[in-house]
N, C-alpha and C positions, 0 to 999 in steps of 0.2 A: 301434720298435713292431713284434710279435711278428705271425705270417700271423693268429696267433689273434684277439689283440687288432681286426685290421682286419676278419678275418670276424665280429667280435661285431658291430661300426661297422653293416657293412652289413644283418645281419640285423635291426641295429633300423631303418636306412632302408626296408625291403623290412617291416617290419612298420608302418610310418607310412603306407607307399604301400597296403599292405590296409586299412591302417585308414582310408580317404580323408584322410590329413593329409599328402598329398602336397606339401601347400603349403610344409609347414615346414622342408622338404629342402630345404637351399640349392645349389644346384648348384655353386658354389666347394668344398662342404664335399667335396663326393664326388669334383669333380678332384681336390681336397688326398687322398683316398683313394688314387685308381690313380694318381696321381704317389709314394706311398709304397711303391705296389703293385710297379709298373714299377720303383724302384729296389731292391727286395727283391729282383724278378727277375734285374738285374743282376749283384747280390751271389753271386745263388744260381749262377747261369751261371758267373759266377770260380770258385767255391769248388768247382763239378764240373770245370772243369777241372784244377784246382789237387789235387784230392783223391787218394788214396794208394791207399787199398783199395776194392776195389768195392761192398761193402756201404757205406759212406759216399756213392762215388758213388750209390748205389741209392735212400739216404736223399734227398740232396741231391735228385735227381731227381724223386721223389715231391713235395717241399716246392714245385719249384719248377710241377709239375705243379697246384696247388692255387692257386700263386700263379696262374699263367693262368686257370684257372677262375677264381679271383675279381678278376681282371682285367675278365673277359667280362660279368660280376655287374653288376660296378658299371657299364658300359661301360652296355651296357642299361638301367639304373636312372638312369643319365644322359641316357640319348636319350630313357627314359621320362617324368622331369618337366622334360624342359626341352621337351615340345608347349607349343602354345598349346593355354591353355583357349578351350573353344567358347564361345560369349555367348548 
């Protein structure tokens, strides 16, 4: 799965949590998110090591910069529904 594809994911959990349907985010779904996340990072950290020209590395860079931001994303969107609700 593509950073794109995974930042689609989270914009619609981040639009369920506007919309109060917080509930329906399952918090497994969003680990299964930045475990995909966290291993795209890895990929991406070989592949600047590994890379040839600097514009590639510059690419790679950038990607993997986007991945950390949506690392951070879901990280928060994690600690956000997994509160307890008030009674």
């Amino acid at each position: 799965m593509g950073l794109a594809k995974i930042g689609e994911k989270l914009d619609k959990y981040f639009s369920r949590l506007e919309d109060g349907k917080a509930a329906k985010i399952k918090p497994s779904h969003v680990e299964k998110v930045i475990a995909k996340l966290r291993a795209k990072k890895s990929l991406l950290q070989q592949d600047i090591n590994t890379a040839a020209k600097p514009s590639q590395k510059e690419r790679l860079e950038r990607k993997l910069s986007v991945a950390e931001d949506q690392i951070a994303r879901a990280e928060w969107l994690l600690d956000k529904i997994g509160e307890p609700k008030p009674d």
